[in-house]
KOLGU-737138 format. One record per atom (N, C-alpha, C, CB): x, y, z; atom name; residue in one letter; residue number from 0. Coordinates in steps of 0.02 Angstrom, whole numbers, plus 50000, padded with zeros to 5 digits. Glycine has a CB too. Layout:
N
+-------+-------+-------+-------+---------+-----+
|     X |     Y |     Z | atomo | residuo | num |
+-------+-------+-------+-------+---------+-----+
|     X |     Y |     Z |    CA |       a | NUM |
...
+-------+-------+-------+-------+---------+-----+
//
This chain:
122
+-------+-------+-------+-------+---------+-----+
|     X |     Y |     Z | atomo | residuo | num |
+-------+-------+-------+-------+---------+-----+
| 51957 | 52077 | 49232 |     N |       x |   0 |
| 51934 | 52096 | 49298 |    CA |       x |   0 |
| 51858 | 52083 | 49303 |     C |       x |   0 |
| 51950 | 52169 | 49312 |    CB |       x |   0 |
| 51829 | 52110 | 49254 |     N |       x |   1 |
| 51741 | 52090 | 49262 |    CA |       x |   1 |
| 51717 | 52024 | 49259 |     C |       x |   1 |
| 51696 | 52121 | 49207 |    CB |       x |   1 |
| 51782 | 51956 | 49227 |     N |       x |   2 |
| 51768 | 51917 | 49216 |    CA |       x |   2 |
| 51769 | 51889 | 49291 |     C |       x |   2 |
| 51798 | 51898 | 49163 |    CB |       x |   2 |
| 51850 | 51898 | 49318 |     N |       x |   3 |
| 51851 | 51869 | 49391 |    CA |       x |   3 |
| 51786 | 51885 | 49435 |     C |       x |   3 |
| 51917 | 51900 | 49430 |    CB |       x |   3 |
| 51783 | 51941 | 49429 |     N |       x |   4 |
| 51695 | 51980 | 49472 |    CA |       x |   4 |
| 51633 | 51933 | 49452 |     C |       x |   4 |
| 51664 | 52079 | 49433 |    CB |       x |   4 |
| 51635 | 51903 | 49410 |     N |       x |   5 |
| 51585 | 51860 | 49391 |    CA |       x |   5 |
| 51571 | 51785 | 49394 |     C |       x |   5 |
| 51582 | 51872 | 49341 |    CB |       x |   5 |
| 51648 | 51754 | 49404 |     N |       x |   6 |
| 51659 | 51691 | 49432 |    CA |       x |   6 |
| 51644 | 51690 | 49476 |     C |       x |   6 |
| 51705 | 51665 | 49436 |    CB |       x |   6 |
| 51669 | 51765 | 49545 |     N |       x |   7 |
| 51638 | 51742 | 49606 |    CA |       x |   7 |
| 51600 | 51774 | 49634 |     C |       x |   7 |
| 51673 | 51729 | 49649 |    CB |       x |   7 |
| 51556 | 51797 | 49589 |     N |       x |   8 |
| 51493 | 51828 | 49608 |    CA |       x |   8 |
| 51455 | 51786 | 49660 |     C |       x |   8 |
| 51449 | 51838 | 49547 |    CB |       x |   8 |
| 51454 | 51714 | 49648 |     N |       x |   9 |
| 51422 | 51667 | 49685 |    CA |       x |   9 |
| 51424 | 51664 | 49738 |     C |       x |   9 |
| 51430 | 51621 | 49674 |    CB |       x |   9 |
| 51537 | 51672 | 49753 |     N |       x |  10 |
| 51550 | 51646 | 49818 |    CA |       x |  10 |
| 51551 | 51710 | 49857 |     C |       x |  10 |
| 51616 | 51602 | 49824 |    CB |       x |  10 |
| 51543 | 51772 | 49843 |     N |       x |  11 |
| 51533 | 51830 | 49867 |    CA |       x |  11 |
| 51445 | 51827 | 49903 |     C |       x |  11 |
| 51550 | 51885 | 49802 |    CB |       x |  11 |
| 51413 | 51819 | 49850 |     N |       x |  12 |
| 51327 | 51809 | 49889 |    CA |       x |  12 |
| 51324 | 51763 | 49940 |     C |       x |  12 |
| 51266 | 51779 | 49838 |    CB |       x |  12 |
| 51359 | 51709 | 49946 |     N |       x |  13 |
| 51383 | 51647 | 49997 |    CA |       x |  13 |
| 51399 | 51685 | 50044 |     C |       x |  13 |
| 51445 | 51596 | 49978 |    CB |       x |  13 |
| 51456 | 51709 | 50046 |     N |       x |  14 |
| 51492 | 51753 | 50093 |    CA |       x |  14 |
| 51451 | 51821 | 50132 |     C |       x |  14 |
| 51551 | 51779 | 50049 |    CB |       x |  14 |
| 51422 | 51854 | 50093 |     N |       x |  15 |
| 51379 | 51880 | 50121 |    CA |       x |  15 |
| 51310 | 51873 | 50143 |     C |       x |  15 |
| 51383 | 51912 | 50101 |    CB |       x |  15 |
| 51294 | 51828 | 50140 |     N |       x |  16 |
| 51205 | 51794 | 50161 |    CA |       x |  16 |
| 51261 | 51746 | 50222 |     C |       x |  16 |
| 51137 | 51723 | 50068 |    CB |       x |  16 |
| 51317 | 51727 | 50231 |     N |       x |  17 |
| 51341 | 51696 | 50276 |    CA |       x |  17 |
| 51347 | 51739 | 50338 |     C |       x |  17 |
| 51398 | 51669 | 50253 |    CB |       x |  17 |
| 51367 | 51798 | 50330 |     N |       x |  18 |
| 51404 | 51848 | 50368 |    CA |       x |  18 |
| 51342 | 51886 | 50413 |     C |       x |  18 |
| 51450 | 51902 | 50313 |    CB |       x |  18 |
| 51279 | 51905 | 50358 |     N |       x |  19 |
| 51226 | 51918 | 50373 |    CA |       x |  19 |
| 51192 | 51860 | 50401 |     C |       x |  19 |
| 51200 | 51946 | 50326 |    CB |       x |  19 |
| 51205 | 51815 | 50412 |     N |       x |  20 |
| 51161 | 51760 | 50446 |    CA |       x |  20 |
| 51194 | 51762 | 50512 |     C |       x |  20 |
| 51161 | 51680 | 50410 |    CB |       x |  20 |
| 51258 | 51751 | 50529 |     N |       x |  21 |
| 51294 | 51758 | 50586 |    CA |       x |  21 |
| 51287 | 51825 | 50615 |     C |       x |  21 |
| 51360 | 51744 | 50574 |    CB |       x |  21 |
| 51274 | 51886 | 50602 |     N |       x |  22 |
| 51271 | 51948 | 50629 |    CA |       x |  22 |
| 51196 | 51948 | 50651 |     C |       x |  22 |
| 51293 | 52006 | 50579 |    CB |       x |  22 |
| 51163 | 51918 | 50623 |     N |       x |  23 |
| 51066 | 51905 | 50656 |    CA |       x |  23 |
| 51060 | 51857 | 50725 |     C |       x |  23 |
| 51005 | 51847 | 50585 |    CB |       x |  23 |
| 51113 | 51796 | 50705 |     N |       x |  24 |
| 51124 | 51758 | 50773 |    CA |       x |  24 |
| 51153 | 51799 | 50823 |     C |       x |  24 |
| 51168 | 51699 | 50766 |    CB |       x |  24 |
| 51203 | 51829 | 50813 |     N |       x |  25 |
| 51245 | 51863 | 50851 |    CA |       x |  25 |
| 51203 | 51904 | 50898 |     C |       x |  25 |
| 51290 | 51901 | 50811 |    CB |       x |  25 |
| 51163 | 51951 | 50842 |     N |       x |  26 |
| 51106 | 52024 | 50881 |    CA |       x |  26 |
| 51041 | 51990 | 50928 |     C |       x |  26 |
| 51054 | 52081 | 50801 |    CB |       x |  26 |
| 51040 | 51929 | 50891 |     N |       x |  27 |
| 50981 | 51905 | 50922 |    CA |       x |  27 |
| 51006 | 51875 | 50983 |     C |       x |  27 |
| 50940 | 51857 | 50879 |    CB |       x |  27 |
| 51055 | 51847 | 50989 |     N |       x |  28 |
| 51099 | 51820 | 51057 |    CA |       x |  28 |
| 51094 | 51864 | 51116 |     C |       x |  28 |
| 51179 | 51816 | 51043 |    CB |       x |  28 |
| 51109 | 51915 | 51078 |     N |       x |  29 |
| 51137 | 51986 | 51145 |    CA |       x |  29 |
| 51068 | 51981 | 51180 |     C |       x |  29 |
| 51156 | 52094 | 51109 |    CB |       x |  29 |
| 51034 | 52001 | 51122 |     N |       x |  30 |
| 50955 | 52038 | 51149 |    CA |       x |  30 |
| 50927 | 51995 | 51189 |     C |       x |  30 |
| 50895 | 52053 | 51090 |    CB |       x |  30 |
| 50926 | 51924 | 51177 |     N |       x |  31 |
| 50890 | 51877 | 51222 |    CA |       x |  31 |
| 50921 | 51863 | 51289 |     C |       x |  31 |
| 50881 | 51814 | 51188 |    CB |       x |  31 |
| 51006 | 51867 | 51267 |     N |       x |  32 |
| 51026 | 51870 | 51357 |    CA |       x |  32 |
| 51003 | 51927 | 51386 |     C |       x |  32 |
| 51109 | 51873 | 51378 |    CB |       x |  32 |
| 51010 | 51988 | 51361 |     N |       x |  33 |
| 50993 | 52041 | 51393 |    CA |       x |  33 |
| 50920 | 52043 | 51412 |     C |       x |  33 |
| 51013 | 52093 | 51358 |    CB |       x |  33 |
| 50890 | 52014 | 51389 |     N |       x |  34 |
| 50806 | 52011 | 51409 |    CA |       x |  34 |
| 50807 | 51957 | 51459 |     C |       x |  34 |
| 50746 | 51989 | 51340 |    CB |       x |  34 |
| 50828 | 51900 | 51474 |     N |       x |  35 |
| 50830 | 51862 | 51501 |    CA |       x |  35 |
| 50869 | 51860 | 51589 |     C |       x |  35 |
| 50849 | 51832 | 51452 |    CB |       x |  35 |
| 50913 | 51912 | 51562 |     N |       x |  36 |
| 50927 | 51956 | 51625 |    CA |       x |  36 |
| 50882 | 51984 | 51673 |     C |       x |  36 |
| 50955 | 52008 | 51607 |    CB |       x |  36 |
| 50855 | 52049 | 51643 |     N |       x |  37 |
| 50797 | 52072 | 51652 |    CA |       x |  37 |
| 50730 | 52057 | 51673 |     C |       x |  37 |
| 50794 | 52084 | 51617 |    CB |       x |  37 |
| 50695 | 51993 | 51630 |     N |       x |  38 |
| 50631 | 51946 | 51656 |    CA |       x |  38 |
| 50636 | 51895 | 51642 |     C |       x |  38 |
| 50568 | 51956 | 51636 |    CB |       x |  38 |
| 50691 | 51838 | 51631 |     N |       x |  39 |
| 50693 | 51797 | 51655 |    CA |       x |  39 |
| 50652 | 51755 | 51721 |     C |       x |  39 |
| 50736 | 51809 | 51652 |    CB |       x |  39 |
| 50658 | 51793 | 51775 |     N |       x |  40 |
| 50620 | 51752 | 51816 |    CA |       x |  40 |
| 50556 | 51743 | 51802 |     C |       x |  40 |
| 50622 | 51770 | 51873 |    CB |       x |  40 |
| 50511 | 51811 | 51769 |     N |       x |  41 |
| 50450 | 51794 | 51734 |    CA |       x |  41 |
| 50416 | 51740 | 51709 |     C |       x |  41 |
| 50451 | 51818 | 51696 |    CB |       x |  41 |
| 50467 | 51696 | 51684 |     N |       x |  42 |
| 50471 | 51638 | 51649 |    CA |       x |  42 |
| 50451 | 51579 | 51669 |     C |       x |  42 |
| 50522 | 51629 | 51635 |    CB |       x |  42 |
| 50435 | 51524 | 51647 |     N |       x |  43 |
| 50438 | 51453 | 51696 |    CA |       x |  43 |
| 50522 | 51431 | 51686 |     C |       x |  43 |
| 50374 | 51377 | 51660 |    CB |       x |  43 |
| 50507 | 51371 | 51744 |     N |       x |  44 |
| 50582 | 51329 | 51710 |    CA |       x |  44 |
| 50607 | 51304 | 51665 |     C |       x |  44 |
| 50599 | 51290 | 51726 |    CB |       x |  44 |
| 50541 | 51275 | 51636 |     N |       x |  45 |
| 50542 | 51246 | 51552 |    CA |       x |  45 |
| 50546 | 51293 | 51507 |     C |       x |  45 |
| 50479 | 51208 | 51526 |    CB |       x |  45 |
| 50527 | 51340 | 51517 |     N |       x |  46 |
| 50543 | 51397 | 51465 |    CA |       x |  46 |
| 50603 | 51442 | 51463 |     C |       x |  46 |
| 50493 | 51443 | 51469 |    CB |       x |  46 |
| 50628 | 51436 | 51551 |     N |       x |  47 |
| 50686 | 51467 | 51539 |    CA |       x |  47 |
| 50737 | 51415 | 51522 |     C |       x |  47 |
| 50706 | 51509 | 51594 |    CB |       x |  47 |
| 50727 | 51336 | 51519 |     N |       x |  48 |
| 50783 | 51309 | 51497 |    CA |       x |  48 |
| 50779 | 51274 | 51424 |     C |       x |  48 |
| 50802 | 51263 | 51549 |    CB |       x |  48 |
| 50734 | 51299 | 51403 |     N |       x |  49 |
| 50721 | 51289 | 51315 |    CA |       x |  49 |
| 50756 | 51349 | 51276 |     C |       x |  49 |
| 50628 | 51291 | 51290 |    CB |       x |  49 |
| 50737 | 51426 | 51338 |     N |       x |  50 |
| 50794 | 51466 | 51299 |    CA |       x |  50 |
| 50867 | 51469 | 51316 |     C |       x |  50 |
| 50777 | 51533 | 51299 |    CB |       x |  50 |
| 50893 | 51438 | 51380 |     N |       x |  51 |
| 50972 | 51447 | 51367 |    CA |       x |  51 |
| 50990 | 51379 | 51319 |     C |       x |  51 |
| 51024 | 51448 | 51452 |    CB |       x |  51 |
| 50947 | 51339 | 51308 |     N |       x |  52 |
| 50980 | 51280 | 51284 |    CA |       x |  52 |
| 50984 | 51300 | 51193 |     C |       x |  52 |
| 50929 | 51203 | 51309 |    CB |       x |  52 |
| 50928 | 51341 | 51164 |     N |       x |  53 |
| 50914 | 51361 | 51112 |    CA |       x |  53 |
| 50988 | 51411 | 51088 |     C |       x |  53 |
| 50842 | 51392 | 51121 |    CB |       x |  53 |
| 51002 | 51455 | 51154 |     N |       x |  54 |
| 51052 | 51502 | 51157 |    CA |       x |  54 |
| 51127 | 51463 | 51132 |     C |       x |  54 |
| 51052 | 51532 | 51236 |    CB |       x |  54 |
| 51130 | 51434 | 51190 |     N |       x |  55 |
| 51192 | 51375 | 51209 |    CA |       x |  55 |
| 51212 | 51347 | 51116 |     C |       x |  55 |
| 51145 | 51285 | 51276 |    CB |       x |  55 |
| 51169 | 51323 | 51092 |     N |       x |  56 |
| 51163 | 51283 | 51025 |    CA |       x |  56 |
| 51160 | 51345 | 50980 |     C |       x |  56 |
| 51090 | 51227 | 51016 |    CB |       x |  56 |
| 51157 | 51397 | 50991 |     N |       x |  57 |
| 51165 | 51427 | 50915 |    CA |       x |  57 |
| 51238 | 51473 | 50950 |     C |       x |  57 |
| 51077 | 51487 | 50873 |    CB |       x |  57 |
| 51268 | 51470 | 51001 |     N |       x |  58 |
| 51337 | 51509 | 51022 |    CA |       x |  58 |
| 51375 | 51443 | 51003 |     C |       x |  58 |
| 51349 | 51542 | 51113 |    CB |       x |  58 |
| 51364 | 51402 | 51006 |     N |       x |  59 |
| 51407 | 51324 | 50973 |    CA |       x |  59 |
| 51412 | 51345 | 50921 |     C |       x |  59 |
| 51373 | 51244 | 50967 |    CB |       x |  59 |
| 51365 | 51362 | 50875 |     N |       x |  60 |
| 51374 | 51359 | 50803 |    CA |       x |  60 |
| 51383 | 51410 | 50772 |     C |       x |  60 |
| 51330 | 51334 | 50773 |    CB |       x |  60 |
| 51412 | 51466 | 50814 |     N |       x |  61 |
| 51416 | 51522 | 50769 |    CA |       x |  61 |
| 51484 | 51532 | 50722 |     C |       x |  61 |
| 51407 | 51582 | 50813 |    CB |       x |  61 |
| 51529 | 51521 | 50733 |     N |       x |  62 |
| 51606 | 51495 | 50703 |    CA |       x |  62 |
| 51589 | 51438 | 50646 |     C |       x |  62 |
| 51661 | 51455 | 50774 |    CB |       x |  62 |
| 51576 | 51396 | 50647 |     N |       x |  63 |
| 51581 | 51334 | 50631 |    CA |       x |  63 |
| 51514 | 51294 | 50572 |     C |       x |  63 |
| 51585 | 51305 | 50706 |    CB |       x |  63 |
| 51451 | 51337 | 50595 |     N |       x |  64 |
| 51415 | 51316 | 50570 |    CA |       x |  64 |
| 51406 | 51343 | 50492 |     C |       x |  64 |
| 51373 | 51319 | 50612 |    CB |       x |  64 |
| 51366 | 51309 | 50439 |     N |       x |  65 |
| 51357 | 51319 | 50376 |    CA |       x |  65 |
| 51290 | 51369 | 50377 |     C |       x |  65 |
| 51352 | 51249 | 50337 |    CB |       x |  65 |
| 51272 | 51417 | 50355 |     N |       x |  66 |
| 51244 | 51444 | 50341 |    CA |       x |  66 |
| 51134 | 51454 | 50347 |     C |       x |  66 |
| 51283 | 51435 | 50298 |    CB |       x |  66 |
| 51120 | 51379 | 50316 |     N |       x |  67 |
| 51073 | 51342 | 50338 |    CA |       x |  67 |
| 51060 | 51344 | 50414 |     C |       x |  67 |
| 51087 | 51282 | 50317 |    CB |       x |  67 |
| 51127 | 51305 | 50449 |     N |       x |  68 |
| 51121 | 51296 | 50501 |    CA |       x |  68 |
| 51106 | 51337 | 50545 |     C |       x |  68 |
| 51156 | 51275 | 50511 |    CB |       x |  68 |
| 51140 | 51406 | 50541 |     N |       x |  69 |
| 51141 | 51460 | 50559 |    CA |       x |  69 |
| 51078 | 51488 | 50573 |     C |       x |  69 |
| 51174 | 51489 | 50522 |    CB |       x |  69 |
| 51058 | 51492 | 50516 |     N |       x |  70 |
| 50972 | 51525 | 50507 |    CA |       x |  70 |
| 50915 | 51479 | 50558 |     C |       x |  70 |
| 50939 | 51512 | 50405 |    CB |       x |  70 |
| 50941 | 51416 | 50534 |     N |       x |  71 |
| 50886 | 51382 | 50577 |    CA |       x |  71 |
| 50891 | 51364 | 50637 |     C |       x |  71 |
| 50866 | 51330 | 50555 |    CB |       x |  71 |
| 50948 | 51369 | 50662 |     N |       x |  72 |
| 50970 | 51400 | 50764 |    CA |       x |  72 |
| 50946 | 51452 | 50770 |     C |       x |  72 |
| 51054 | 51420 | 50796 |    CB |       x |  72 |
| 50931 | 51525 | 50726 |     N |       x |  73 |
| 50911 | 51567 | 50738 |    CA |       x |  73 |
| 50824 | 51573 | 50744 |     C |       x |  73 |
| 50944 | 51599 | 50702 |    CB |       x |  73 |
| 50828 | 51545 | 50691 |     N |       x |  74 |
| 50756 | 51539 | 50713 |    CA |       x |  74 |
| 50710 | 51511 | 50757 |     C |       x |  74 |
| 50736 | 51525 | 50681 |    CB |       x |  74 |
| 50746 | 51436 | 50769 |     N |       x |  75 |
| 50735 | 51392 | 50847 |    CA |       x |  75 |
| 50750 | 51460 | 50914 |     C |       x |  75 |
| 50816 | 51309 | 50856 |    CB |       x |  75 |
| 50794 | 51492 | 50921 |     N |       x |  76 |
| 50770 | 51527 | 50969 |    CA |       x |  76 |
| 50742 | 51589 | 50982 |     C |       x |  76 |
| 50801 | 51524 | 50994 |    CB |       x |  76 |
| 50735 | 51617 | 50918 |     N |       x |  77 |
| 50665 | 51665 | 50922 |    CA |       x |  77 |
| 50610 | 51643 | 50910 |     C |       x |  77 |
| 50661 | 51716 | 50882 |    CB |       x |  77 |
| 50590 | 51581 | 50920 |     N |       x |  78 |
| 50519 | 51562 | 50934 |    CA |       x |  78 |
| 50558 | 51534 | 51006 |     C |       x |  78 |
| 50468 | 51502 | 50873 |    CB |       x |  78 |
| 50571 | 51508 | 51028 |     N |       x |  79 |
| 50590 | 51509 | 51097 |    CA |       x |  79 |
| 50592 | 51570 | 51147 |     C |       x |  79 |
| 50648 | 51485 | 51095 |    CB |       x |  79 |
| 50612 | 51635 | 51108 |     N |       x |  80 |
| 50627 | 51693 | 51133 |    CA |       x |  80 |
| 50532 | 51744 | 51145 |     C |       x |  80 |
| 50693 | 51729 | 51069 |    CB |       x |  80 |
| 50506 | 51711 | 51126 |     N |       x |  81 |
| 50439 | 51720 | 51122 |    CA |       x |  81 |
| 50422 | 51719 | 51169 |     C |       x |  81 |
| 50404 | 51688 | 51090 |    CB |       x |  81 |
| 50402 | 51680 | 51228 |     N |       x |  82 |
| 50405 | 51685 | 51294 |    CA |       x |  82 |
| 50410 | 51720 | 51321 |     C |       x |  82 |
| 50429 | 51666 | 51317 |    CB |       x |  82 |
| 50460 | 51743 | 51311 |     N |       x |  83 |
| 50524 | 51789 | 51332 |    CA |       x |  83 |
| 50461 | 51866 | 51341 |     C |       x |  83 |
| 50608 | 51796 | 51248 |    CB |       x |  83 |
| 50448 | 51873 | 51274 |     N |       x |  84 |
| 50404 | 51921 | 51256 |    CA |       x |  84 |
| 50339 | 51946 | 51282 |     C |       x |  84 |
| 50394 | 51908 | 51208 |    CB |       x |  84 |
| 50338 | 51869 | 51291 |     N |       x |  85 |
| 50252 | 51879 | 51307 |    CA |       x |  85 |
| 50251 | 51898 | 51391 |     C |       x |  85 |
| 50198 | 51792 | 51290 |    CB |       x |  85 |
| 50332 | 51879 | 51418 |     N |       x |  86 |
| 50330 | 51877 | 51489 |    CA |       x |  86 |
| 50332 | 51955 | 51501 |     C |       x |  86 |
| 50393 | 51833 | 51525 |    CB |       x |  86 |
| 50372 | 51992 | 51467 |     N |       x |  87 |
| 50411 | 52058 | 51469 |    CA |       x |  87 |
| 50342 | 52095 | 51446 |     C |       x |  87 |
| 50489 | 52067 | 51412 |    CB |       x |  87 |
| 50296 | 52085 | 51388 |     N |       x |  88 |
| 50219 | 52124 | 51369 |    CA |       x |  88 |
| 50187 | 52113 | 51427 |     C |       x |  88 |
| 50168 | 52094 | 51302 |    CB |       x |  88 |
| 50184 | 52062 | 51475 |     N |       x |  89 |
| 50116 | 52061 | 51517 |    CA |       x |  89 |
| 50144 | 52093 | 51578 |     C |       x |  89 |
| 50079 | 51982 | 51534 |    CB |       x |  89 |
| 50213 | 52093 | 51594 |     N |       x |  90 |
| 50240 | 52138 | 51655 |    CA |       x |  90 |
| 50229 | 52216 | 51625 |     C |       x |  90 |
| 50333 | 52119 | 51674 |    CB |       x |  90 |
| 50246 | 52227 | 51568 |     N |       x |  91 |
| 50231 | 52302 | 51572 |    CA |       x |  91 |
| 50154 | 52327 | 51548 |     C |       x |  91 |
| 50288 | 52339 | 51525 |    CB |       x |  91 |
| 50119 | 52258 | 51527 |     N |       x |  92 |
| 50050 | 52286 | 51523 |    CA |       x |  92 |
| 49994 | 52271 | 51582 |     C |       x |  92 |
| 50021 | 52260 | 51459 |    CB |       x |  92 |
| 50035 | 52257 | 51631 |     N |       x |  93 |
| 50004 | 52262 | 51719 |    CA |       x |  93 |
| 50005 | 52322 | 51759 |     C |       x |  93 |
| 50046 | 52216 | 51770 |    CB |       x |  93 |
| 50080 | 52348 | 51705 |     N |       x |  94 |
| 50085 | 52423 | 51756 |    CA |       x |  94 |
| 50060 | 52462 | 51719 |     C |       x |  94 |
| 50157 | 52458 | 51780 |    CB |       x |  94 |
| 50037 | 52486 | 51667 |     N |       x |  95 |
| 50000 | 52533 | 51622 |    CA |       x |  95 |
| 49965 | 52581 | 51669 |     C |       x |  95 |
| 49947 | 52496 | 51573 |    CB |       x |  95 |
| 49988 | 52637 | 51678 |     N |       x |  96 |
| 49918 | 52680 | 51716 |    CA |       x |  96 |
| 49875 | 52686 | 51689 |     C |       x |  96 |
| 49918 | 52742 | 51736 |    CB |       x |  96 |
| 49817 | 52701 | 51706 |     N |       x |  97 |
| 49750 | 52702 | 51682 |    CA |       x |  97 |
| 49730 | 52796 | 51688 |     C |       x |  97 |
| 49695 | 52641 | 51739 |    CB |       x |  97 |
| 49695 | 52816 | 51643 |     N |       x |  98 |
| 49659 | 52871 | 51681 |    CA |       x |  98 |
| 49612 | 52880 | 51704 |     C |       x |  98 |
| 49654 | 52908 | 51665 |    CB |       x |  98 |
| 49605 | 52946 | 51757 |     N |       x |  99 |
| 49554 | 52934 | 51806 |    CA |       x |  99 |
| 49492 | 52968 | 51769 |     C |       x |  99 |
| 49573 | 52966 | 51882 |    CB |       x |  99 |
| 49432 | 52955 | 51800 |     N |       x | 100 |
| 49399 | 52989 | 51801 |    CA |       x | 100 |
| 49358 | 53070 | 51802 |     C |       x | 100 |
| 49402 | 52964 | 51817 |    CB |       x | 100 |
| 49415 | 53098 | 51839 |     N |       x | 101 |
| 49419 | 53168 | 51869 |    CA |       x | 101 |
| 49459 | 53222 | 51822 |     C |       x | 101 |
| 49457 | 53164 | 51942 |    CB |       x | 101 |
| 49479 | 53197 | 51745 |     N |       x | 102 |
| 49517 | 53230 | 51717 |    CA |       x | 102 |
| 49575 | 53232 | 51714 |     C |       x | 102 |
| 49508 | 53266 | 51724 |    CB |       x | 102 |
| 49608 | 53208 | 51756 |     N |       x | 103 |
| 49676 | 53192 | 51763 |    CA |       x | 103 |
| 49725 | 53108 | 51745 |     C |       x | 103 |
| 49679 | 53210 | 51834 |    CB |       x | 103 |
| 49752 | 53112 | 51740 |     N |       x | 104 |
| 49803 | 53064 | 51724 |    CA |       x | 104 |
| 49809 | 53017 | 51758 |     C |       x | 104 |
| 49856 | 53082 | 51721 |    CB |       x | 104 |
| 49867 | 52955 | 51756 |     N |       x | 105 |
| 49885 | 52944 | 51819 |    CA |       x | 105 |
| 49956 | 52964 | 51830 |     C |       x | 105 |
| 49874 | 52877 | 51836 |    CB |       x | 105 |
| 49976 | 53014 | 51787 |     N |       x | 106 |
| 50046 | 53052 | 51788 |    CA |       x | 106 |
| 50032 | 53102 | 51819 |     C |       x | 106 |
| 50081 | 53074 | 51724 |    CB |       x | 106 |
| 49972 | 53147 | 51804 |     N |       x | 107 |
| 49941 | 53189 | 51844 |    CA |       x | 107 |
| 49940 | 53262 | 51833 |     C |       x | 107 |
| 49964 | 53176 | 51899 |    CB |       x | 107 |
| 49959 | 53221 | 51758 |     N |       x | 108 |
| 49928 | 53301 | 51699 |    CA |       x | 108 |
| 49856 | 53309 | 51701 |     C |       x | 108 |
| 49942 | 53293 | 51601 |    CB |       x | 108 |
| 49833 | 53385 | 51697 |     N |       x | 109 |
| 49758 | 53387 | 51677 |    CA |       x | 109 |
| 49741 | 53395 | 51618 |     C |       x | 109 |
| 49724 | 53433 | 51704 |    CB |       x | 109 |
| 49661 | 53378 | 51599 |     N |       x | 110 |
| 49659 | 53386 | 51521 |    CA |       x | 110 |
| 49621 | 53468 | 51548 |     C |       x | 110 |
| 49601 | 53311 | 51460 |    CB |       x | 110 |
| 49652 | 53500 | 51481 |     N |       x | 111 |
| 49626 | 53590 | 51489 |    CA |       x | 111 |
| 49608 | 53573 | 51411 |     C |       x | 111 |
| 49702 | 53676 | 51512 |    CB |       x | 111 |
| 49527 | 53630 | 51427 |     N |       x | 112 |
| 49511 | 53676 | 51380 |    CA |       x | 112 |
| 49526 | 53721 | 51374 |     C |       x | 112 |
| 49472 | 53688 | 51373 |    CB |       x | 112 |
| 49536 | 53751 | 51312 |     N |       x | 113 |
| 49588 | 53811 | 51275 |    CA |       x | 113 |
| 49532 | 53827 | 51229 |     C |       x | 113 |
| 49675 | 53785 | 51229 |    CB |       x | 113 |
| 49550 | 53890 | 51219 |     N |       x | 114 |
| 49514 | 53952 | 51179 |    CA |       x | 114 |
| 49573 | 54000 | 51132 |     C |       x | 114 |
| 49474 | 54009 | 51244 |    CB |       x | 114 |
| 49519 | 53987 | 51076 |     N |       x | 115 |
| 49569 | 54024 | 51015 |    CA |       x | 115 |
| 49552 | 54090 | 51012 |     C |       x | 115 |
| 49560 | 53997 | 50936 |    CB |       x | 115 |
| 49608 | 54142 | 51033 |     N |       x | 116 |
| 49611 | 54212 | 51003 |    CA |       x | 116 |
| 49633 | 54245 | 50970 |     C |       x | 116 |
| 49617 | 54240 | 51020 |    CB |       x | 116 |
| 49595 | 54253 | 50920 |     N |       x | 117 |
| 49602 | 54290 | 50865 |    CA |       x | 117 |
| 49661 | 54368 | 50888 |     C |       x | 117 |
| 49515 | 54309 | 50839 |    CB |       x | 117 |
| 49725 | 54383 | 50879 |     N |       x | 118 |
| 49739 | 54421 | 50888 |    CA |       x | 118 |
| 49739 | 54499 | 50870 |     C |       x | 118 |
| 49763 | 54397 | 50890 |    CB |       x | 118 |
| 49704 | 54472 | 50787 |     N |       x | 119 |
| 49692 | 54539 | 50713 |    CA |       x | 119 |
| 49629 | 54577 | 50760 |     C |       x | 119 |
| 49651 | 54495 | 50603 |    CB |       x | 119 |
| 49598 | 54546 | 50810 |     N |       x | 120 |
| 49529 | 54586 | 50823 |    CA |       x | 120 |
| 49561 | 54639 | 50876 |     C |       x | 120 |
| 49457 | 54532 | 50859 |    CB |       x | 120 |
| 49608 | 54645 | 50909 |     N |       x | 121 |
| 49612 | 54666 | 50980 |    CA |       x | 121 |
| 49659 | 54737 | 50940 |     C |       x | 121 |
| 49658 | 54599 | 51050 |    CB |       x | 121 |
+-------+-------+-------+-------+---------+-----+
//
């Protein structure tokens, strides 16, 4: 038995760096449609059609492809998916409230000073 465990120790690490390569394409798939949903329009045209085409080519290859391949579709579209990022950081770092001047927020909490009392004295 330890011997068989050791013949395919190999094709087991295969199998799993395979499985784990396809489950990264997979997560990374979702996330980028789902972002792309979302701010997509953010985007240019060239950028939004570098990422469905990036998309398109690693959902081709997720069945079928060898391992290598896998990784390096994945990685072609998370640098493609970058965009993506920078579109989604600058939309939410436009709306950032600022605070005011007057002590307050722009949520419109105040900042309070507080005083410590000693309760042992009273």
């Amino acid at each position: 038995m330890v011997r068989d465990a050791d013949e395919h120790a190999q094709e087991d690490r295969s199998t799993r760096e395979r499985v784990e390569a396809r489950n990264n394409a997979d997560s990374l798939l979702y996330s980028t449609r789902k972002s792309m949903t979302e701010y997509g329009k953010a985007l240019s045209d060239s950028d939004r059609d570098t990422i469905d085409r990036s998309m398109k080519a690693l959902e081709a290859a997720l069945d079928d492809a060898d391992t290598a391949t896998l990784k390096s579709l994945t990685e072609a579209l998370a640098a493609a998916a970058q965009k993506l990022g920078e579109a989604v950081y600058s939309k939410n770092g436009n709306e950032q409230p600022e605070a005011s001047a007057g002590g307050t927020t722009a949520g419109g909490a105040e900042d309070a000073d507080f005083e410590v009392v000693d309760d042992k004295a009273v």
